[in-house]
C-alpha positions as CSV (number, residue, x, y, z in Angstrom):
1,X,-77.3,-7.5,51.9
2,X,-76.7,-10.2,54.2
3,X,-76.9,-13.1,52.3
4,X,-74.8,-11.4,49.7
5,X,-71.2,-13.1,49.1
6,X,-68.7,-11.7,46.8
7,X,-66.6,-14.5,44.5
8,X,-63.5,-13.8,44.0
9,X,-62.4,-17.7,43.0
10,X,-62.5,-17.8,38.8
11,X,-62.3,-16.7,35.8
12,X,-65.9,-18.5,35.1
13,X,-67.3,-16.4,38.2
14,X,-65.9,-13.0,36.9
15,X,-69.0,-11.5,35.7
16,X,-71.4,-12.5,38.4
17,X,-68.2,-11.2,40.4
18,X,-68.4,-8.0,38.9
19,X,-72.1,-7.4,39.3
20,X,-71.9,-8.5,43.4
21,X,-69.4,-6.0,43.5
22,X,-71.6,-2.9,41.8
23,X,-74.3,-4.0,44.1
24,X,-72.0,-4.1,47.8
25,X,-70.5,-0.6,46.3
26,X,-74.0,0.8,45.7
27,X,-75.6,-0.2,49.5
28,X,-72.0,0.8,50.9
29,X,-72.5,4.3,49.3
30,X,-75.0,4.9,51.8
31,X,-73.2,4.3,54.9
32,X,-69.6,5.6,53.5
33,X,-71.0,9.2,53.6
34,X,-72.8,8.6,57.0
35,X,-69.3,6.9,58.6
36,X,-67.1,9.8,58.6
37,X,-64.9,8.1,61.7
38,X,-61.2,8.2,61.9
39,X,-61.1,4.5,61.0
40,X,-62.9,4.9,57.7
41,X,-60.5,7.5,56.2
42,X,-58.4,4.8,55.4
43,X,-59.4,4.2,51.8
44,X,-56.7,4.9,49.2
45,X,-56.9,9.0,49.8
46,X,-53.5,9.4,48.7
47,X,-51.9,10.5,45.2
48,X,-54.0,8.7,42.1
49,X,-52.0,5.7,39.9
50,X,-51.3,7.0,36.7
51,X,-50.1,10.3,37.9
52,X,-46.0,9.7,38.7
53,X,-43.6,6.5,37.3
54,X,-43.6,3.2,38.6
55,X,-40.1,1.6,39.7
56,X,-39.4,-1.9,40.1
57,X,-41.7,-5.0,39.1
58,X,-45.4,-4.7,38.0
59,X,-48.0,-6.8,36.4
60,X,-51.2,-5.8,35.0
61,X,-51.0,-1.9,33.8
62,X,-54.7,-0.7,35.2
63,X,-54.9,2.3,36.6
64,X,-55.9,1.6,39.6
65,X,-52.6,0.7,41.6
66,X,-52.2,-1.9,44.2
67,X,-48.9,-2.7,46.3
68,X,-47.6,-5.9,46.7
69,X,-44.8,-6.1,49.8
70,X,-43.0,-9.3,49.9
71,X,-39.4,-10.4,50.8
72,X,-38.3,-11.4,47.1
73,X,-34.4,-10.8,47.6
74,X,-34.8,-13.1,51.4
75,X,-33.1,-16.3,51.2
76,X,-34.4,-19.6,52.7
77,X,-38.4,-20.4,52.6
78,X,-39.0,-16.6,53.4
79,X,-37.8,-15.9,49.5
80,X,-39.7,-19.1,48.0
81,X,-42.8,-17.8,49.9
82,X,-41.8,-14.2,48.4
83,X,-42.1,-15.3,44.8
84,X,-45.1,-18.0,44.8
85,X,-47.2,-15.3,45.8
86,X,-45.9,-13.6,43.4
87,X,-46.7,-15.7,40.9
88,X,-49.9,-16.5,42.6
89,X,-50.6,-13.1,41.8
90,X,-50.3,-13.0,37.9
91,X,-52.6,-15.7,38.2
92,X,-55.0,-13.5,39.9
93,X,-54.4,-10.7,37.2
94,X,-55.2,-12.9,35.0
95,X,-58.4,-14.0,36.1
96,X,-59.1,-10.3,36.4
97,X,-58.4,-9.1,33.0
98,X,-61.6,-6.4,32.8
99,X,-60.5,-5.0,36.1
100,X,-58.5,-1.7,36.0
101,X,-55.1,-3.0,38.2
102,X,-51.4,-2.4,38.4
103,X,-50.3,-4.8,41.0
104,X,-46.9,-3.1,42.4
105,X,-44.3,-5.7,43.5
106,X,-42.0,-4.2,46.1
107,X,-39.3,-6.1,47.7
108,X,-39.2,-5.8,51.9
109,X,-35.6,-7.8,51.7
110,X,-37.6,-9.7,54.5
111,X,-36.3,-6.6,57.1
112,X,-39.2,-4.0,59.1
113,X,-36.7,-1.3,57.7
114,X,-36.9,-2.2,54.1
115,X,-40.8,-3.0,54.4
116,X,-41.4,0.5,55.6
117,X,-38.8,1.6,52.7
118,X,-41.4,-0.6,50.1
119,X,-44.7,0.8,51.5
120,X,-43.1,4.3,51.3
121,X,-42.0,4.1,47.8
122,X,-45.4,2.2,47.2
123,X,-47.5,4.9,48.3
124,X,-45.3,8.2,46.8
125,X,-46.3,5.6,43.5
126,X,-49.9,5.8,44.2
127,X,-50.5,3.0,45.4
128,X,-54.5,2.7,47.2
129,X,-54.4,-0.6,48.9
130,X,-51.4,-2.6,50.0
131,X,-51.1,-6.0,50.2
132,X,-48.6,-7.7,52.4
133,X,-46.0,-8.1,53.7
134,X,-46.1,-11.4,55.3
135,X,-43.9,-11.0,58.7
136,X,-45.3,-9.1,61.9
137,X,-42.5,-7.2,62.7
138,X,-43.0,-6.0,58.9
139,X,-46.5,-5.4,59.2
140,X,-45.8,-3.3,62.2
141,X,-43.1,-0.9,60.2
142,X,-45.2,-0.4,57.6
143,X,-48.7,0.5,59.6
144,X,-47.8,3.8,60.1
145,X,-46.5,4.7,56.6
146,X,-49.4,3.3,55.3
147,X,-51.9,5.4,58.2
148,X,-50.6,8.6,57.2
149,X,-50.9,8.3,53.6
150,X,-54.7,6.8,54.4
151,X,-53.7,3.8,52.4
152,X,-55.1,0.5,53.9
153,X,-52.7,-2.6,54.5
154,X,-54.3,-6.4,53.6
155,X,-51.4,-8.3,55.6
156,X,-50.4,-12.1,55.5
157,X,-49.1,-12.0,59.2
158,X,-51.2,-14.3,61.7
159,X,-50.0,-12.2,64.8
160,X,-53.1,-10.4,65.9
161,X,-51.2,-7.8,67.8
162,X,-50.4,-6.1,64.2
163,X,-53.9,-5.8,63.3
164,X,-56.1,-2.2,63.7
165,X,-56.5,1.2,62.3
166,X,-56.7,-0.2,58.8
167,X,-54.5,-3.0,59.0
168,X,-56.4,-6.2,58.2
169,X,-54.8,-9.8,58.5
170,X,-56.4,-11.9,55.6
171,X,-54.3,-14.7,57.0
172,X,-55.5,-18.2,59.0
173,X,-55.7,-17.5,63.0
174,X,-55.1,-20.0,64.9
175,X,-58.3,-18.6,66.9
176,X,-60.4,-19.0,64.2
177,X,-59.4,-22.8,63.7
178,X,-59.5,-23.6,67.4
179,X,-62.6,-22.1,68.4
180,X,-64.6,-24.0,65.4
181,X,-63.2,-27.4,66.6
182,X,-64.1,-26.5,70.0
183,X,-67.7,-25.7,69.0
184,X,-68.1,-28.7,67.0
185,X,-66.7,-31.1,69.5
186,X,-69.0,-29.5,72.3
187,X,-71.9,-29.8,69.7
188,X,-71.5,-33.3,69.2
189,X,-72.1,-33.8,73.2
190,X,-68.0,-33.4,74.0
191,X,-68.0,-30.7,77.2
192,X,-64.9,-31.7,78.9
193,X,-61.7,-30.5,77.4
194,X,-58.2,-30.7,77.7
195,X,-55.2,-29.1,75.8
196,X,-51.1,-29.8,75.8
197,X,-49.6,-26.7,74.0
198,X,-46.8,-25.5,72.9
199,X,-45.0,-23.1,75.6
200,X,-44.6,-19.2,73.8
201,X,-47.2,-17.2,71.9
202,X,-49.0,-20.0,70.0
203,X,-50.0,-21.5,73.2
204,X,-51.1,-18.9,75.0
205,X,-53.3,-17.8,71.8
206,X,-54.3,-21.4,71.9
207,X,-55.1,-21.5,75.9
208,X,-57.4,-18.1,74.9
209,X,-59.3,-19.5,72.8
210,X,-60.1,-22.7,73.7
211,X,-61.2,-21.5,76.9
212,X,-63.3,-18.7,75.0
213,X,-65.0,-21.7,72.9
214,X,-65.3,-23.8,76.0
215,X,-67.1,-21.4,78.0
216,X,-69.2,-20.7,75.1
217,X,-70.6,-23.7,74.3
218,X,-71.2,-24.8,77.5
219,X,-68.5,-27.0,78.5
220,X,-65.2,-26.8,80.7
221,X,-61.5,-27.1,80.5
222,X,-60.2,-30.0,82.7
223,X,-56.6,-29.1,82.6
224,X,-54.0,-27.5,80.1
225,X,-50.2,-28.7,79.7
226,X,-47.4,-27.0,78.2
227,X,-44.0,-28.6,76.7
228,X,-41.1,-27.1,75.3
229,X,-39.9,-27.7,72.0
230,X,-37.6,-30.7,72.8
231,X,-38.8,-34.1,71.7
232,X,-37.4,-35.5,75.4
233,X,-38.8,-32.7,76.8
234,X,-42.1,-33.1,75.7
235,X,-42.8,-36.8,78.0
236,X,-43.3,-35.2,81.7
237,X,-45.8,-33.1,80.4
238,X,-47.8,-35.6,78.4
239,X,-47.3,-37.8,81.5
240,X,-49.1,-34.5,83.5
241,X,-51.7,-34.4,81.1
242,X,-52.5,-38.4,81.4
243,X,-52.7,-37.9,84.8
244,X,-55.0,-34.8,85.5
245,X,-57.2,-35.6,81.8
246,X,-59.3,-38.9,82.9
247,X,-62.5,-36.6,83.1
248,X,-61.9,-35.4,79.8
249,X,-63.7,-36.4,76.9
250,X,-61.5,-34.4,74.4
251,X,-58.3,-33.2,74.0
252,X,-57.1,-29.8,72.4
253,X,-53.1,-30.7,70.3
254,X,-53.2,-27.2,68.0
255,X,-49.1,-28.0,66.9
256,X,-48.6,-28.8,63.4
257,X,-45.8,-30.6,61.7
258,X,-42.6,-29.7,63.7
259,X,-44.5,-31.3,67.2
260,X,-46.7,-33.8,66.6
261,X,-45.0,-36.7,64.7
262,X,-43.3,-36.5,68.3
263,X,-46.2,-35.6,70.7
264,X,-48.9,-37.7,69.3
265,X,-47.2,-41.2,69.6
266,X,-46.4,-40.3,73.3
267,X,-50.2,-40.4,74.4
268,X,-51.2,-43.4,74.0
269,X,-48.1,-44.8,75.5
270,X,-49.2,-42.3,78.8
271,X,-52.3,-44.0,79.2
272,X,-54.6,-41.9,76.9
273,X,-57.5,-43.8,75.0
274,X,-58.0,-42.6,71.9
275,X,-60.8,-44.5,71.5
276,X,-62.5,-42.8,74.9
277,X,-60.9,-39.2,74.0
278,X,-61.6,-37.2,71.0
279,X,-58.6,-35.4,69.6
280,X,-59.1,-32.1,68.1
281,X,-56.6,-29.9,66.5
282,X,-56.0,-26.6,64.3
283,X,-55.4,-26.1,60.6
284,X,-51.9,-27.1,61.5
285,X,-52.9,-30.5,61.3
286,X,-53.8,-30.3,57.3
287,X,-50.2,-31.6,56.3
288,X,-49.3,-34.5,55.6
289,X,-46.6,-35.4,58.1
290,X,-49.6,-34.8,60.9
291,X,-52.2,-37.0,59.2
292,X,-49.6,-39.8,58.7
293,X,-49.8,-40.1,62.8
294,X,-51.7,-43.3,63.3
295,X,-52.9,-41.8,66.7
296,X,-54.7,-39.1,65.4
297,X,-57.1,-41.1,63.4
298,X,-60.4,-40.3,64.3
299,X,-58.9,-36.4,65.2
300,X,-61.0,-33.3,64.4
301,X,-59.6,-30.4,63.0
302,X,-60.6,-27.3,61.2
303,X,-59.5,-26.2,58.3
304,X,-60.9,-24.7,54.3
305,X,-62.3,-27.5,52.9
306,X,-59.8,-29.2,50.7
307,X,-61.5,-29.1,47.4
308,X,-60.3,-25.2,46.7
309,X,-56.7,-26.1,47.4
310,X,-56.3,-29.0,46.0
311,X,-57.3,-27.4,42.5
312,X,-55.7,-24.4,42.7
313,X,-51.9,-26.1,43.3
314,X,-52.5,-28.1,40.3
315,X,-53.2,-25.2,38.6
316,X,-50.0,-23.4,40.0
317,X,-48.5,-26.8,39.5
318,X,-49.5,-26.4,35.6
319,X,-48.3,-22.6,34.9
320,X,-45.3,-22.9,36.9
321,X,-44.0,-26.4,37.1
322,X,-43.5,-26.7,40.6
323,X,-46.0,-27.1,43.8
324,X,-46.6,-24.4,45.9
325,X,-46.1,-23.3,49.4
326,X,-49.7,-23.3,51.3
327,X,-49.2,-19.7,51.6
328,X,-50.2,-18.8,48.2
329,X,-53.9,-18.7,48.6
330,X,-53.3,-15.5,50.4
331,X,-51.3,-13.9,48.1
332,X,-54.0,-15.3,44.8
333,X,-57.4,-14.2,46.8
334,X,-55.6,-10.7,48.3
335,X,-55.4,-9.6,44.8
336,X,-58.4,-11.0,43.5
337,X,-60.2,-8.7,46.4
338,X,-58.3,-5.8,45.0
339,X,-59.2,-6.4,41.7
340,X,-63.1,-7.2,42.3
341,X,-63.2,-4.2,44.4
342,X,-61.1,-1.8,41.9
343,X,-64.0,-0.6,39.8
344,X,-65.3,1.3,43.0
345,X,-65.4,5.2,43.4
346,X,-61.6,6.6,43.8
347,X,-60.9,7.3,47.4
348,X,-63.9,4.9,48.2
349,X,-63.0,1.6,46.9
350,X,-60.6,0.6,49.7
351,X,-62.1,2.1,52.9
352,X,-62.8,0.7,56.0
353,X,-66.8,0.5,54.9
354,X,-66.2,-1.5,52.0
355,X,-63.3,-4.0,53.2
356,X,-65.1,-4.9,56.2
357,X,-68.3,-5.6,54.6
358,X,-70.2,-8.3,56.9
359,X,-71.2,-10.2,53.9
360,X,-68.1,-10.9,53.4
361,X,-66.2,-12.7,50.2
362,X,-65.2,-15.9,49.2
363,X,-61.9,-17.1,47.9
364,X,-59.7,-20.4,47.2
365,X,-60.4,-21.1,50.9
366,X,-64.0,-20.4,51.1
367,X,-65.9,-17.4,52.9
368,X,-64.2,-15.1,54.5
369,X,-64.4,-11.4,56.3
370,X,-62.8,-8.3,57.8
371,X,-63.2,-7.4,61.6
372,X,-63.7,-3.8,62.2
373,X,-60.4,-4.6,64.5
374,X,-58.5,-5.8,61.5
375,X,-58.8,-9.7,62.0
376,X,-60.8,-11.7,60.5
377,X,-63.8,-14.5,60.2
378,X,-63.2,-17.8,58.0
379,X,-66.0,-20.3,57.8
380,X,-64.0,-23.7,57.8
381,X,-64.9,-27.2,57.4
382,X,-64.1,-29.5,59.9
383,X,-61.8,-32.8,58.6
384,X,-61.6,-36.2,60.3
385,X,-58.7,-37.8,59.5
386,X,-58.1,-41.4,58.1
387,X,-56.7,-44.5,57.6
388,X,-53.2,-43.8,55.7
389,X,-53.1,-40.1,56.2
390,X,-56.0,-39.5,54.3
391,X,-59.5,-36.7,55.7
392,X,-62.8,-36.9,54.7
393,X,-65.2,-33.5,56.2
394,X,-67.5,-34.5,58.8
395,X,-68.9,-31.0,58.9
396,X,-69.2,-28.6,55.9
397,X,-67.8,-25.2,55.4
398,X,-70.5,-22.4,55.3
399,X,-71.2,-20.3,52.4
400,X,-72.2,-17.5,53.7
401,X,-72.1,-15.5,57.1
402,X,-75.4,-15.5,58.9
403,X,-74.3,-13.1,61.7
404,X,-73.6,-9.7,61.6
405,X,-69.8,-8.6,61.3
406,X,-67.7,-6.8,64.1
C-alpha cells in the first residue's frame, strides 16, 4: 500500500477516489482489529447520525454526520475566515455528491467556551468526525469533549502543542515548510546557515527546526538573531546578523507579510550580499506583499505548488463572487477527507488506523498525512521568486510518500 494516494481534489477524480478508498479500508481492516490501543478508539464510537435532530446549519443530508466548528458569529477576519470555509465546504459536498455526509456547521463564537459548547452539541448530534475549529486555545477546549465521546478532531490550528490523542492539525507548520527549504538548500551544496526570527513562539518553532534540518543534512548554523516586532527595532539585530553571518552561505527569514516588506530591505543596506547568500524562507513568503521585495529575488521558499490554488480561488472566485482567504483549502480538503472516507464501516471509518494512513492523501495543496502524534507531513514544492513579484518552482512537489509514516 505504499505507493497508494488517496485524491480527494475533483469531481473528475471521484470514482477513482472512491475505489482508493475501498482498497485503504480493506488493508486497514486488518490492522484495525489487531490495534486495539487507547489511541485507536478514537473513531466516531459515539451515538449514530440519523438517530436524534440536528440544530443549527447543515449541508448535505447523508447519514453519516460530520462537525464543522468555526467562529461564524466572530467579527473581523476571524468571521470572514469562519464563513469561506464554510462555503469552501458546500463546494466539497458538492464534489462528493455519492458520499453519505451531513456536514454540521456549529458556531464556536471564536471563544474556547463556545467551541467546547459546539463540539458538545456536535457530538450529543452524532457527529463521528469533527472538523475544526481553527484557533488553539479552541482546539484545546474541545479535545477533551471530543476524547470522551471517542470522536476524532481534524483541526485548522498550526500550534503543535494542541495536537495528540486524536487531535490531528491538517494545517501548514511552519516546521514542515522550514525544514524542506533547509534540506534543499543543503542539497544544492549550501551547509552554512543563518536565521533572524521573529522573537515569541514562531521563532523558537523556527530556531527548532532549522537546526533539526541543519544537523540533518549535514551542515551547521552560524548564528541566529531575533527582533521584535518594531520596524526601528528590527536594525541592531540585522546589524548583529551582518556582523556574525560572513561564513554563511544562506540565510533562514521564515516572517511573512507583516515583517519582511520591513526586514528584507534592511540587509542589504547591513552589508549582506544577496548575490553571495541564499535567502530561504517559509510558506509565509507565498504572498504577494513578500515577493514584491526586490531583495528576495532569487529567495527559496517552500510552499504547495501554486497550480492547485490558483484554480481553486477562481473557482470560489466563480460560485461566490469574491476571492478567498488562503485558509480555505483547509476547510475544502478536511471535508473532502470526510467524505472519501464516509463509506467506511461505522465506528471504523474515523479511527486512528485509517486517518493516519502512511500513504497518505492528496488535496488542493498536494500530498499530505497524519502523524500518529496528530501533526502532519506535506510534500511541498520549493518556489524561487522573480522579477516583479512573480515564482517559478525550482524543485517539484512529490506525489506520493516514499517513507513510512510516524
Amino acid at each position: 500500500m505504499s505507493g497508494l494516494v488517496m485524491k480527494i481534489s475533483s469531481l473528475s477524480r471521484i470514482a477513482r477516489l472512491i475505489r482508493g478508498r475501498i482498497v485503504v479500508l480493506f488493508a486497514l481492516a486488518f490492522t484495525i482489529s489487531a490495534c486495539a490501543g487507547d489511541f485507536n478508539r478514537f473513531g466516531g464510537q459515539g451515538i449514530q447520525g440519523g438517530q436524534v435532530p440536528v440544530s443549527g446549519e447543515t449541508i448535505g443530508a447523508g447519514n453519516v454526520r460530520i462537525a464543522l466548528l468555526l467562529p461564524m458569529s466572530a467579527t473581523g477576519n476571524a468571521g470572514v475566515a469562519a464563513n469561506a470555509i464554510k462555503n469552501a465546504a458546500q463546494l466539497a459536498v458538492s464534489d462528493f455528491q455519492a458520499a453519505d455526509i451531513q456536514i454540521l456547521v456549529k458556531d464556536t463564537g471564536g471563544t474556547p467556551a463556545g467551541a467546547a459548547a459546539a463540539a458538545q452539541t456536535a457530538v450529543s448530534e452524532g457527529a463521528e468526525l469533527i472538523l475544526g475549529p481553527i484557533f488553539a486555545a479552541s482546539v484545546a477546549s474541545v479535545a477533551p469533549v471530543a476524547q470522551r465521546a471517542r470522536v476524532p478532531v481534524v483541526a485548522f490550528s498550526t500550534d503543535t502543542n494542541v495536537a495528540g490523542r486524536g487531535v490531528y492539525l491538517l494545517s501548514f507548520l511552519p516546521e514542515t515548510d522550514i525544514q524542506r527549504v533547509v534540506t534543499y538548500a543543503a542539497a544544492q551544496g549550501r551547509r552554512s546557515f543563518a536565521a533572524i526570527l521573529p522573537e515569541g513562539a514562531y521563532g523558537t518553532i523556527a530556531e527548532g527546526a532549522l537546526q533539526e534540518a541543519a544537523a540533518r543534512s549535514g551542515g551547521r548554523v552560524v548564528t541566529i538573531e531575533r527582533y521584535p516586532p518594531d520596524a526601528q527595532a528590527m536594525v541592531p539585530a540585522v546589524q548583529r546578523l551582518a556582523q556574525a553571518a560572513g561564513a554563511a552561505d544562506a540565510i533562514l527569514i521564515p516572517d511573512g507579510p507583516a515583517a519582511i516588506p520591513s526586514l528584507a530591505p534592511l540587509l542589504p543596506v547591513n552589508g549582506i550580499d544577496a548575490g553571495r547568500v541564499k535567502f530561504l524562507g517559509s510558506g509565509q513568503w507565498d504572498a504577494p506583499a513578500v515577493r514584491q521585495v526586490d531583495t528576495l529575488i532569487g529567495g527559496w521558499y517552500a510552499a504547495p505548488n501554486p497550480a492547485g490554488w490558483q484554480q481553486f480561488q477562481t473557482r470560489y472566485a466563480a460560485s461566490f463572487g469574491q476571492t478567498p482567504p488562503r485558509i480555505v483549502t483547509l476547510g475544502y480538503d478536511a471535508v473532502s477527507l470526510a467524505a472519501a472516507l464516509s463509506g467506511g464501516v461505522p465506528g471504523q471509518r474515523y479511527t486512528a488506523n485509517v486517518l493516519t494512513n502512511p500513504s497518505g492523501f492528496s488535496g488542493i495543496d498536494g500530498i499530505f498525512r497524519f502523524r500518529r502524534n496528530g501533526t502532519n507531513e506535506r510534500g511541498l514544492a520549493i518556489l524561487e521568486i522573480t522579477a516583479n513579484g512573480g515564482t517559478q518552482i525550482v524543485d517539484p512537489a512529490p506525489t506520493g510518500f516514499t517513507t513510512s509514516g510516524s
